[in-house]
C-alpha positions in Angstrom: 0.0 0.0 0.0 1.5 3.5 -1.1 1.6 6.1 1.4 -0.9 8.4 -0.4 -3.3 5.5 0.2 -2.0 5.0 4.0 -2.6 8.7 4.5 -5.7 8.8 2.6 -7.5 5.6 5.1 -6.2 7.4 8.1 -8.1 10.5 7.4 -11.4 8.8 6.3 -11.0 6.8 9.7 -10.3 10.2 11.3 -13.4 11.7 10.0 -15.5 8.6 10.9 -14.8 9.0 14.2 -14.5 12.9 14.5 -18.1 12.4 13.5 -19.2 10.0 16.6 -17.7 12.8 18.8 -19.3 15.2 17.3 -22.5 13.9 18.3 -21.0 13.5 22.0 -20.9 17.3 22.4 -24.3 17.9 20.5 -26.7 15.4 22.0 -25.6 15.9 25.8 -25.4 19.7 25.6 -29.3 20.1 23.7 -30.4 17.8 26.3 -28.7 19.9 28.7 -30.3 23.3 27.6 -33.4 21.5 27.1 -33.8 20.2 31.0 -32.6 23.6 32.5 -35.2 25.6 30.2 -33.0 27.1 27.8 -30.8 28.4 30.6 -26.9 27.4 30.4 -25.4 26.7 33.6 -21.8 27.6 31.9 -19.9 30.0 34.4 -23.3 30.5 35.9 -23.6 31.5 39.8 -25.5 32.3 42.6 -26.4 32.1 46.1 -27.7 29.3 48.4 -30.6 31.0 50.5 -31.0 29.7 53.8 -34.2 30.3 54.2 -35.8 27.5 51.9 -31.8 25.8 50.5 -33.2 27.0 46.9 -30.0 28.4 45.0 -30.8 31.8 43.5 -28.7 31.4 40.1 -27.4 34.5 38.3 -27.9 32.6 34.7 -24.9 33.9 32.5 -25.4 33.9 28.3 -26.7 31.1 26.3 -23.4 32.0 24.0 -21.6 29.8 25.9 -23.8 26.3 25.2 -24.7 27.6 21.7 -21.6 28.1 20.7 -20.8 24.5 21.9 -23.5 22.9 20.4 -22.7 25.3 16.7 -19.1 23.9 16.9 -20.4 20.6 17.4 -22.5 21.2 14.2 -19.8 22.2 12.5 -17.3 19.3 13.3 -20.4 16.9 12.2 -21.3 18.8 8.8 -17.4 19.0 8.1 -16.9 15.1 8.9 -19.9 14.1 6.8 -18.4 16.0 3.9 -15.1 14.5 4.3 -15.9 11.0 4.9 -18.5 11.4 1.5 -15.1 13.3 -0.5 -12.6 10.9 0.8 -14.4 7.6 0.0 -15.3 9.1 -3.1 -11.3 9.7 -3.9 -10.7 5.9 -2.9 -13.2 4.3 -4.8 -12.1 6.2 -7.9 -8.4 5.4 -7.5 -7.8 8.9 -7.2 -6.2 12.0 -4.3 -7.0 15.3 -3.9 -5.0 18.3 -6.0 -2.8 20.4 -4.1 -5.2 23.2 -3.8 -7.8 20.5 -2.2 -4.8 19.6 0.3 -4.1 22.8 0.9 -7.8 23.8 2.0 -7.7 20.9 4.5 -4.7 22.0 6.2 -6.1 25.5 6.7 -9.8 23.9 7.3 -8.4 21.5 10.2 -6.2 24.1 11.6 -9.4 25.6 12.1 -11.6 23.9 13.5 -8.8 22.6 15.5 -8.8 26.1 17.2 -12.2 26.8 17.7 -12.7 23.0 19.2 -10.0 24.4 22.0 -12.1 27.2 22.5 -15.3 25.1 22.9 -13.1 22.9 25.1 -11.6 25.6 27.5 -15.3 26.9 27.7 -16.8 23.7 28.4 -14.5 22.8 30.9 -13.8 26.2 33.1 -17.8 27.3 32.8 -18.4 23.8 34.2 -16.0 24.4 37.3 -17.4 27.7 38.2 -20.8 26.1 38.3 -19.8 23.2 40.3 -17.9 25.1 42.9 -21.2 26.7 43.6 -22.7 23.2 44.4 -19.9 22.1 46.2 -20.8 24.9 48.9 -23.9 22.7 49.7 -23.3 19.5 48.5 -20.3 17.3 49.4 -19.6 16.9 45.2 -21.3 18.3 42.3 -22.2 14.6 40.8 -23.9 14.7 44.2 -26.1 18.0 43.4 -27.9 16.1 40.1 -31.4 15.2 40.7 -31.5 17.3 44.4 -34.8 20.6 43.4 -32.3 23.3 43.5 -34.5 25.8 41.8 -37.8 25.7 42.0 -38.4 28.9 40.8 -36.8 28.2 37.1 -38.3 24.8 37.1 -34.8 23.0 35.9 -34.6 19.5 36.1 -31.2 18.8 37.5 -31.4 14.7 37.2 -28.6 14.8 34.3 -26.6 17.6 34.1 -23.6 16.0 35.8 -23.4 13.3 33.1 -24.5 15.3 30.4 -21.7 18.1 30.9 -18.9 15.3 31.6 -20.0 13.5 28.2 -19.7 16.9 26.5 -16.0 17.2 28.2 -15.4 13.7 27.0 -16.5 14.1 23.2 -15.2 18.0 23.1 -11.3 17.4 24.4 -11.8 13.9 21.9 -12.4 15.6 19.3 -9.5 18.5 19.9 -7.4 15.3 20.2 -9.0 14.0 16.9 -8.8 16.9 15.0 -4.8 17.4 15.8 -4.2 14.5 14.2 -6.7 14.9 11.3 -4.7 18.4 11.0 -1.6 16.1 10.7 -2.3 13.5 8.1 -3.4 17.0 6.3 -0.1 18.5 6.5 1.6 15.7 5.5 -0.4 15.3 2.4 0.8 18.4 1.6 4.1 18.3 2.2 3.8 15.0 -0.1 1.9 17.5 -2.5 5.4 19.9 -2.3 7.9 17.3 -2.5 6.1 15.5 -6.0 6.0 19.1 -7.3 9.7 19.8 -6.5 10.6 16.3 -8.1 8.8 17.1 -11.2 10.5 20.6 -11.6 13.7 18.7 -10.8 13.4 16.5 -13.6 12.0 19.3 -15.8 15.1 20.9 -15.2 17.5 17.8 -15.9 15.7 16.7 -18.8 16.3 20.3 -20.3 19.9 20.4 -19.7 20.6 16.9 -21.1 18.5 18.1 -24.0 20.8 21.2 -24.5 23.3 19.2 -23.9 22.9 16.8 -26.7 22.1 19.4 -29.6 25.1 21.1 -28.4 27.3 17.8 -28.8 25.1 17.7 -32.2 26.6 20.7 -33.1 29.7 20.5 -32.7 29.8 17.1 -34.3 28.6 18.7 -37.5 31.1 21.7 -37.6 
């Protein structure tokens, strides 16, 4: 097996499962905003009143689990459309150009950042909510299903394994996407190194050319 095709099955299996964690950050987090009423509890606070133990939150943006569950969309639509490309390339017997290659690098690299950005988000907002639990409870895992807040009627039965399955499928699919941004450097480097060969041998087959109708000539005189 060549190395195009080496490189060319890593990236479909890349892709394939990019895909899967794709759908680890967007199920969990929907389901998320769905229980707590649209609210996110990303970098949300509050206070525990004594009165009644309800915990008054201070709800921060939605931003912060939409733009989750967007790059999450993103990673998923972008997978599809690779996997569809990249089969479609092996079944023909055939790679991508060097402009293709090149668009993949810069693609990965991108989504590559925002995916850390989701990540970082996902992972700090979920502290700062869970140190507000911790003041009551002896864990957060041990705040899910306790009525917290009545008076935004959340249902708090999941969010524990919802936000750590987001974690899990986000810092996956940073982890996925490095490599994916890999394979796509390397295919371009490939890309450069056929290109210089051919010049190379452009070059050589001029100067034996030359070289020859210059013997040629001198023969003749």
């Amino acid at each position: 097996m060549t190395l195009s095709n080496i490189l060319l099955l890593s990236q479909i299996a890349g892709y394939v499962v990019a895909l899967i964690l794709s759908l680890c950050i967007i199920v969990p987090m929907s389901l998320h905003q769905d229980e707590f009423r649209g609210h996110c509890l990303l970098f949300s606070t509050g206070v525990w009143q004594e009165s009644d133990g309800q915990f008054v939150v201070n709800w921060t943006s939605q931003l912060y689990c939409n733009y989750t569950i967007f790059v999450g969309l993103i990673l998923l639509i972008t997978s599809t459309i690779q996997i569809y490309r990249l089969s479609l390339f092996m079944y023909r017997g055939e790679d991508s150009s060097f402009l293709s290659a090149f668009v993949d690098v810069v693609t990965s690299i991108v989504l590559t950042t925002v995916t850390l950005i989701a990540a970082i988000i996902v992972t700090l907002g979920f502290m700062t909510w869970c140190q507000c639990m911790t003041k009551r409870f002896p864990s957060c895992e041990l705040a899910a299903g306790n009525d917290i807040d009545k008076a935004d009627g959340i249902d708090t039965s999941g969010f524990h394994i919802e936000l750590g399955a987001a974690q899990f499928g986000i810092w996956s699919s940073l982890s996925i996407w490095v490599g994916l941004s890999v394979f796509a450097v390397l295919k371009l480097l490939r890309y450069h190194q056929l290109e210089n060969m051919k010049v190379s041998m452009y070059r050589e087959r001029q100067r034996l050319i030359e070289a020859t109708t210059s013997n040629q000539q001198q023969e003749q005189s």
